[in-house]
MDTraj code that builds the backbone (N, CA, C; nanometers):
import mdtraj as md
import numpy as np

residues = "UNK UNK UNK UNK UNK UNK UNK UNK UNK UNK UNK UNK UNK UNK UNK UNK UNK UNK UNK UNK UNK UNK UNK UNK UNK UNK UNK UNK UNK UNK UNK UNK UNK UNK UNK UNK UNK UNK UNK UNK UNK UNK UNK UNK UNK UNK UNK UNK UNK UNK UNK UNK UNK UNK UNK UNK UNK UNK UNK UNK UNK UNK UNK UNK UNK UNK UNK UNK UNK UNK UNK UNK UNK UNK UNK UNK UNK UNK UNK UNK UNK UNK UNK UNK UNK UNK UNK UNK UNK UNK UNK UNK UNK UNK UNK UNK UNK UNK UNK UNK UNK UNK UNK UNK UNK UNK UNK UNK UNK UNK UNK UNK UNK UNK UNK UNK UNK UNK UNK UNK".split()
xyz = np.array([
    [-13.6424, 13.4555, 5.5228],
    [-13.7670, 13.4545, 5.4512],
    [-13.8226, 13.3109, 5.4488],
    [-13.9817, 13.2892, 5.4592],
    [-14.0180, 13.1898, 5.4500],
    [-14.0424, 13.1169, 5.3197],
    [-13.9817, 12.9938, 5.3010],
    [-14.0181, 12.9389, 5.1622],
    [-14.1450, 12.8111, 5.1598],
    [-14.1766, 12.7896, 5.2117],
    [-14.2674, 12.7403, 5.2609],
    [-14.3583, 12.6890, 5.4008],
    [-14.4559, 12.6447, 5.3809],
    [-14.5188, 12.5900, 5.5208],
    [-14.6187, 12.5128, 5.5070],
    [-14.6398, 12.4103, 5.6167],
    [-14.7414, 12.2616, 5.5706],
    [-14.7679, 12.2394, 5.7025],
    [-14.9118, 12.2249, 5.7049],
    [-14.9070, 12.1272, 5.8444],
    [-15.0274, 12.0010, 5.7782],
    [-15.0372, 11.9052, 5.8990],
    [-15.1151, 11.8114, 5.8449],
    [-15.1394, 11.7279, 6.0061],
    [-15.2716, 11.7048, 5.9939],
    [-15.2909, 11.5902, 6.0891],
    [-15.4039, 11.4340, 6.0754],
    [-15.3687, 11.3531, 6.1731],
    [-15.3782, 11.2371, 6.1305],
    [-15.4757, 11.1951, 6.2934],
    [-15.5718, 11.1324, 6.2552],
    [-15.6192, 11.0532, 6.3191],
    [-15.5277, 10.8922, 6.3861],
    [-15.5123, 10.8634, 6.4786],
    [-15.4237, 10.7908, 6.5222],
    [-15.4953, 10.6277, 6.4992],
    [-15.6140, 10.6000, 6.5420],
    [-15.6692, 10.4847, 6.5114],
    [-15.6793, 10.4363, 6.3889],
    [-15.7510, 10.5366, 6.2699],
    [-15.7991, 10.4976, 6.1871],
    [-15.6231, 10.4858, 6.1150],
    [-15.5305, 10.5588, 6.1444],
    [-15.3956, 10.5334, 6.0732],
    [-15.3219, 10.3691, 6.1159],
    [-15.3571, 10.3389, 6.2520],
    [-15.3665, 10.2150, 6.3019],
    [-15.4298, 10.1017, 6.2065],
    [-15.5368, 10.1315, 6.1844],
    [-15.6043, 10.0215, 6.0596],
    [-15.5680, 10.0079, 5.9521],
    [-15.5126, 10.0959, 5.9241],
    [-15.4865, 10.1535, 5.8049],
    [-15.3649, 10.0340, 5.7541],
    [-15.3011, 10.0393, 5.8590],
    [-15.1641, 9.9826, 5.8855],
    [-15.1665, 9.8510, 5.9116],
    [-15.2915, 9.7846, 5.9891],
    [-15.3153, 9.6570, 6.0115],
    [-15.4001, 9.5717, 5.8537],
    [-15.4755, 9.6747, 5.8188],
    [-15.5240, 9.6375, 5.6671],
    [-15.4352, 9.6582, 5.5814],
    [-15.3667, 9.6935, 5.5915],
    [-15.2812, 9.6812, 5.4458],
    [-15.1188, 9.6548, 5.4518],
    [-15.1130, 9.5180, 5.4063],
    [-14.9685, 9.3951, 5.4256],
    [-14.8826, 9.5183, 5.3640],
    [-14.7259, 9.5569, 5.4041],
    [-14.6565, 9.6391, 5.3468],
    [-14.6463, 9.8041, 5.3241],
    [-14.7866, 9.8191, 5.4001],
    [-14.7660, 9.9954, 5.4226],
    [-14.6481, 10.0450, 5.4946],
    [-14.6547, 9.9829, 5.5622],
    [-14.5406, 10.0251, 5.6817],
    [-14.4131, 10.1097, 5.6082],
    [-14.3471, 9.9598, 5.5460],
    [-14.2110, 9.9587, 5.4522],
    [-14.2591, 10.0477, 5.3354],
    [-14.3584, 10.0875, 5.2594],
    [-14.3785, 10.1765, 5.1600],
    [-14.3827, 10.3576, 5.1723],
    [-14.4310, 10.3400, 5.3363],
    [-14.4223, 10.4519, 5.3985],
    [-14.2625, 10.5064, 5.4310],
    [-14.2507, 10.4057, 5.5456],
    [-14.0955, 10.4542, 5.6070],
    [-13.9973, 10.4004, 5.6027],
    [-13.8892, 10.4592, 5.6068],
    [-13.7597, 10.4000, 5.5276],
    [-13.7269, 10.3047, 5.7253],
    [-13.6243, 10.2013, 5.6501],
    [-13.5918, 10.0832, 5.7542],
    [-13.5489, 10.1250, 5.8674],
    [-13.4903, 10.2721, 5.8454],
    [-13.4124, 10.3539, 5.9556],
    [-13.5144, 10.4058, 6.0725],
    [-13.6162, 10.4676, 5.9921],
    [-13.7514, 10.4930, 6.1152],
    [-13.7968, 10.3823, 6.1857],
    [-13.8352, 10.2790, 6.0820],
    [-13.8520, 10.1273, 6.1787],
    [-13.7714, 10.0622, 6.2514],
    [-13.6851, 10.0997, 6.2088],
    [-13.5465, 10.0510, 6.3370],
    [-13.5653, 10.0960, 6.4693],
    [-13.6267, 10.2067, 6.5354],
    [-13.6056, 10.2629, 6.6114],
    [-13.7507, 10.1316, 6.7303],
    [-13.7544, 10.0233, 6.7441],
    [-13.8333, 9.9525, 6.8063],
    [-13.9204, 10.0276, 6.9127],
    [-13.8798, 10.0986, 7.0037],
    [-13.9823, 10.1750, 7.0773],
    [-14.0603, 10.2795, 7.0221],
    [-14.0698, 10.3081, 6.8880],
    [-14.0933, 10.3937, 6.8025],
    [-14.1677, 10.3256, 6.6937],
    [-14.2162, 10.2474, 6.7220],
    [-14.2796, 10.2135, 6.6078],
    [-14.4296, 10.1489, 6.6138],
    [-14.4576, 10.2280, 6.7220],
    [-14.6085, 10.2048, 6.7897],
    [-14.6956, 10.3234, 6.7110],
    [-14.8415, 10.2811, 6.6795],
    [-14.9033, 10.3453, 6.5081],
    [-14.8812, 10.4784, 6.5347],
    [-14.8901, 10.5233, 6.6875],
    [-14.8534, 10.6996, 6.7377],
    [-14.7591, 10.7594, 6.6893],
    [-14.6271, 10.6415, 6.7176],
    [-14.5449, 10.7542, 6.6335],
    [-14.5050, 10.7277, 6.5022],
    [-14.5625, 10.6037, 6.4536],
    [-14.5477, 10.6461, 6.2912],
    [-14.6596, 10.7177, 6.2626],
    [-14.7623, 10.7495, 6.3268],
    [-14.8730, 10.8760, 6.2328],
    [-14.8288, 10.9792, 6.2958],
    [-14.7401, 11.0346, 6.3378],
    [-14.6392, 11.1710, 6.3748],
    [-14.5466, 11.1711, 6.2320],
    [-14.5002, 11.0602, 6.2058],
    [-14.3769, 11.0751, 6.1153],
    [-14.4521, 11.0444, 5.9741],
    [-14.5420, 10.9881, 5.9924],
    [-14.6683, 11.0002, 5.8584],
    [-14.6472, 11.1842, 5.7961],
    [-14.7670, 11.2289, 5.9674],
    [-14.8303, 11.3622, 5.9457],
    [-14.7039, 11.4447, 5.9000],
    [-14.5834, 11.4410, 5.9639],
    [-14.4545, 11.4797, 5.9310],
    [-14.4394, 11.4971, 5.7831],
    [-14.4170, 11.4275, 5.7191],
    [-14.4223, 11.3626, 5.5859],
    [-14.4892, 11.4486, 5.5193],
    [-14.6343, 11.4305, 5.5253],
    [-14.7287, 11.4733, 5.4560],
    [-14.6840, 11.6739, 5.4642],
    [-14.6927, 11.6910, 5.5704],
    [-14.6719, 11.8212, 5.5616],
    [-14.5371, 11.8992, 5.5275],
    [-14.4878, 11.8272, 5.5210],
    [-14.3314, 11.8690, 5.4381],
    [-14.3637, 11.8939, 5.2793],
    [-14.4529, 11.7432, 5.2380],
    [-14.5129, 11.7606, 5.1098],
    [-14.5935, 11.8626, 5.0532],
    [-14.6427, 11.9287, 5.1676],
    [-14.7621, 12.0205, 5.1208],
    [-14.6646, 12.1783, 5.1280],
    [-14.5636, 12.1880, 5.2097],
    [-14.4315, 12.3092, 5.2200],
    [-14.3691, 12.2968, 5.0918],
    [-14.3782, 12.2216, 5.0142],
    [-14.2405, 12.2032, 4.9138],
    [-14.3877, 12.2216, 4.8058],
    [-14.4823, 12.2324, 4.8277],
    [-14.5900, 12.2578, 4.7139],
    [-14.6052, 12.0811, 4.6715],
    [-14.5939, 12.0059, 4.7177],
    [-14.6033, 11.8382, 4.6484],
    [-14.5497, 11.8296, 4.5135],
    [-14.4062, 11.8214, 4.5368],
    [-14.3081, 11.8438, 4.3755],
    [-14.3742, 11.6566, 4.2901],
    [-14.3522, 11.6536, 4.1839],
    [-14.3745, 11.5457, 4.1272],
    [-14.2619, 11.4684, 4.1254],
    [-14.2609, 11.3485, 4.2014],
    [-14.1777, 11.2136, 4.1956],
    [-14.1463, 11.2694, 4.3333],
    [-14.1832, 11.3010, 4.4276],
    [-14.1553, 11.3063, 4.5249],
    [-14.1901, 11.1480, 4.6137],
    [-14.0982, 11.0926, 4.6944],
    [-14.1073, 10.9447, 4.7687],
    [-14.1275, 10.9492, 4.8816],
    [-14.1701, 10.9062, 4.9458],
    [-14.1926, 10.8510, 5.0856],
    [-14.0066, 10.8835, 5.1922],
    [-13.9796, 10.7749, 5.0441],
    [-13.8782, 10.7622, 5.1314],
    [-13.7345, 10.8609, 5.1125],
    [-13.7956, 10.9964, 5.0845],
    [-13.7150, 11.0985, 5.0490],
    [-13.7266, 11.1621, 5.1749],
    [-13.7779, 11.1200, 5.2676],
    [-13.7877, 11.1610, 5.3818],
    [-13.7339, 11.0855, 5.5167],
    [-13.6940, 11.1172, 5.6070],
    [-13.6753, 11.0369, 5.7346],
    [-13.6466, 11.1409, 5.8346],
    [-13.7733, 11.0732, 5.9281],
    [-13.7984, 11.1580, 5.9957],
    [-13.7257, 11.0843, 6.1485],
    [-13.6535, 11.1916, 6.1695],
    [-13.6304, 11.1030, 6.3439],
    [-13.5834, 11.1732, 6.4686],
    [-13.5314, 11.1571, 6.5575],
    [-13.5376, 11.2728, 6.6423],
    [-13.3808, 11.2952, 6.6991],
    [-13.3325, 11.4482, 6.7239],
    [-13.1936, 11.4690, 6.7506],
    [-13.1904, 11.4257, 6.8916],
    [-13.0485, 11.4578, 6.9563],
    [-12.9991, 11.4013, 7.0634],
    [-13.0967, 11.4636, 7.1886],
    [-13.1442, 11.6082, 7.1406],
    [-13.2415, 11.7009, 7.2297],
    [-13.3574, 11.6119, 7.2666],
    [-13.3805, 11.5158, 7.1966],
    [-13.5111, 11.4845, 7.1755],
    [-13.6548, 11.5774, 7.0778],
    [-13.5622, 11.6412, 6.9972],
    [-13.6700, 11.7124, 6.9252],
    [-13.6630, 11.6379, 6.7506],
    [-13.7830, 11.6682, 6.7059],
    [-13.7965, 11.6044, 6.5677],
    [-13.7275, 11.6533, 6.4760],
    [-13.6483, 11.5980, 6.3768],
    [-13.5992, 11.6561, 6.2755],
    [-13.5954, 11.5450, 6.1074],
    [-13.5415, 11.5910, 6.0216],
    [-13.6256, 11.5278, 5.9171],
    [-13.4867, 11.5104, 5.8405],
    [-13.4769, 11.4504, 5.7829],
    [-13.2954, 11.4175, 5.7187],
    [-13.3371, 11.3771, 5.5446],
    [-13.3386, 11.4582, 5.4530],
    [-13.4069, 11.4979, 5.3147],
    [-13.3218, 11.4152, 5.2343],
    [-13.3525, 11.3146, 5.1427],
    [-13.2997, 11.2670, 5.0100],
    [-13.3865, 11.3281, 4.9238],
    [-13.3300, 11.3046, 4.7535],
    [-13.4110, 11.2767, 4.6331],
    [-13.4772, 11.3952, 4.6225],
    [-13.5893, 11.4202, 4.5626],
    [-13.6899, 11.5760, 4.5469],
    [-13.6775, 11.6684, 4.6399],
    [-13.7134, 11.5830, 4.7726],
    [-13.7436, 11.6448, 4.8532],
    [-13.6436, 11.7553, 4.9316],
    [-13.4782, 11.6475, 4.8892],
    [-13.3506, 11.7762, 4.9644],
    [-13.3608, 11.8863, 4.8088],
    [-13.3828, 11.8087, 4.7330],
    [-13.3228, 11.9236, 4.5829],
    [-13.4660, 12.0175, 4.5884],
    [-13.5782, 12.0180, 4.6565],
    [-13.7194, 12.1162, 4.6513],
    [-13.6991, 12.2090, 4.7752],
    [-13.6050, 12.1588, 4.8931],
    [-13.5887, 12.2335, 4.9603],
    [-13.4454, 12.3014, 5.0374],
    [-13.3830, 12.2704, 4.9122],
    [-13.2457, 12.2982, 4.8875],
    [-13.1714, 12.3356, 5.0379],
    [-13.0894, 12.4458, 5.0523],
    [-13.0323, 12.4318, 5.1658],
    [-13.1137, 12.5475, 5.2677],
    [-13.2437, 12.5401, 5.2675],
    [-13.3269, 12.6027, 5.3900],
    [-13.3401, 12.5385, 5.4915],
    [-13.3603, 12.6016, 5.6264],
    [-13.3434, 12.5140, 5.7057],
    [-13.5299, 12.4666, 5.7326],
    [-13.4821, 12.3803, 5.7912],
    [-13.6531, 12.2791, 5.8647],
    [-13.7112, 12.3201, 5.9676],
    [-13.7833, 12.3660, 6.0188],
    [-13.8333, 12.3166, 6.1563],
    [-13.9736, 12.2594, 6.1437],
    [-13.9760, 12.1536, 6.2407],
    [-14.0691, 12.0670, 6.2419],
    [-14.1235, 12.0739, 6.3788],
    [-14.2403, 12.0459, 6.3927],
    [-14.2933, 12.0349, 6.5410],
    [-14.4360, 11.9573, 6.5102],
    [-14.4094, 11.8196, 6.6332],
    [-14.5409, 11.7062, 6.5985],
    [-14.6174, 11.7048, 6.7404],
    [-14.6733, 11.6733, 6.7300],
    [-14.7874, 11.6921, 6.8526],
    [-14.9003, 11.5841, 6.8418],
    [-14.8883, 11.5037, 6.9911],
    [-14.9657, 11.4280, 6.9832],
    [-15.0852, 11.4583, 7.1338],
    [-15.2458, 11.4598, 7.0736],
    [-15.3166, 11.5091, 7.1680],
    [-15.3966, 11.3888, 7.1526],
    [-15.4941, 11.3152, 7.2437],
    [-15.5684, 11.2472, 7.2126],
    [-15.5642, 11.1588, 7.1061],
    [-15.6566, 11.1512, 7.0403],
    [-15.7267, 11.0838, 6.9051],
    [-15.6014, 11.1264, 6.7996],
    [-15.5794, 11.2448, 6.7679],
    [-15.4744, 11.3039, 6.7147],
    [-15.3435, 11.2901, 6.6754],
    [-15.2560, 11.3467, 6.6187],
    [-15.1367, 11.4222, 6.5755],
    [-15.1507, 11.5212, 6.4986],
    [-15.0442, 11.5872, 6.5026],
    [-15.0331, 11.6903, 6.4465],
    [-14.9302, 11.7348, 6.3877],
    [-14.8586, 11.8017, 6.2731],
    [-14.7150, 11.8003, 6.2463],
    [-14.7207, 11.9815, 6.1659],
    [-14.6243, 12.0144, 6.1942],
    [-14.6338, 12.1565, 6.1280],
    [-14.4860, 12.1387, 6.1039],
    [-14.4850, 12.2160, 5.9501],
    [-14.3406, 12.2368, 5.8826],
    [-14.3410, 12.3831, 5.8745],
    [-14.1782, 12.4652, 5.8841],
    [-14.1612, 12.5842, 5.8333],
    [-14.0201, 12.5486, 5.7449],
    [-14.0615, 12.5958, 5.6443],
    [-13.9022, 12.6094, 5.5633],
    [-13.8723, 12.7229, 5.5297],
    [-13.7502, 12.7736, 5.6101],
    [-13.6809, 12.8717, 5.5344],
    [-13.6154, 12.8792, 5.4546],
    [-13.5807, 13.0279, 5.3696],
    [-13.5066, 13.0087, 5.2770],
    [-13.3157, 13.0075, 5.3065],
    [-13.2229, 12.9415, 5.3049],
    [-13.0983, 12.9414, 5.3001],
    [-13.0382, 13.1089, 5.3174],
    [-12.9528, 13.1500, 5.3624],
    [-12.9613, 13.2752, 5.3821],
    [-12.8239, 13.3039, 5.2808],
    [-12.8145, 13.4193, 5.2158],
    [-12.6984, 13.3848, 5.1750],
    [-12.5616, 13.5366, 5.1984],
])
top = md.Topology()
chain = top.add_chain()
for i, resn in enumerate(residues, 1):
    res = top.add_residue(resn, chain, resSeq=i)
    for name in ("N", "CA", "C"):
        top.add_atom(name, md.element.get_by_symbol(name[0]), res)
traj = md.Trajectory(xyz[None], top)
C-alpha cells in the first residue's frame, strides 16, 4: 500500500543563483556527505538532491521539525538514487520502503518519491 507520494521540480539556473547569492546555502541544505562527493556537486546535481528533498517532504505530508539534513540523498552501487533517512524524516516514514527517481531534462529536474507502507 502506498503511504505516500511527492514530486517536485526545480529550475536548474535560477537554483544556481540561488546558491551563488546566498554565502552558506549549500551546507544548510546538504549534509557534508552529499558535498563530499566532488563530481557531484555541480548546481545540477545538487538541484536533483534539492528537488529530492523537497519531494520526500511533500510524501511524508511536511512533518514539523523536519531538517534538511534528515535527509541524504546519494546514489547506490547501481548507480540509481537512493535517500538514507535520519531524525523526522526516518521516524515519518518509518520502515516503508523509498523509491526515488530524478530526472534531469534541460532547464529542469525533476524528482518523484513513492513511499510504501512496510509490509508486515
Amino acid at each position: 500500500m502506498i503511504k505516500g507520494i511527492g514530486v517536485d521540480v526545480v529550475d536548474i539556473a535560477r537554483f544556481a543563483e540561488s546558491l551563488a547569492r546566498t554565502p552558506g546555502m549549500r551546507e544548510r541544505l546538504f549534509t557534508e556527505s552529499e558535498l563530499s562527493i566532488a563530481d557531484e556537486t555541480h548546481p545540477s546535481f545538487l538541484a536533483g538532491r534539492f528537488a529530492a528533498k523537497e519531494a520526500l517532504a511533500k510524501a511524508l505530508g511536511v512533518p514539523e521539525g523536519l531538517a534538511w539534513h534528515d535527509v541524504n540523498v546519494h546514489r547506490a552501487d547501481n548507480g540509481a538514487p537512493i535517500m538514507i533517512l535520519n531524525g523526522i524524516a526516518k521516524q515519518r516514514a518509518g520502515a516503508g520502503k523509498i523509491h526515488l527517481s530524478i530526472s534531469h531534462d534541460g532547464p529542469v529536474v525533476v524528482a518523484m518519491i513513492v513511499i510504501e507502507n512496510a509490509r508486515g
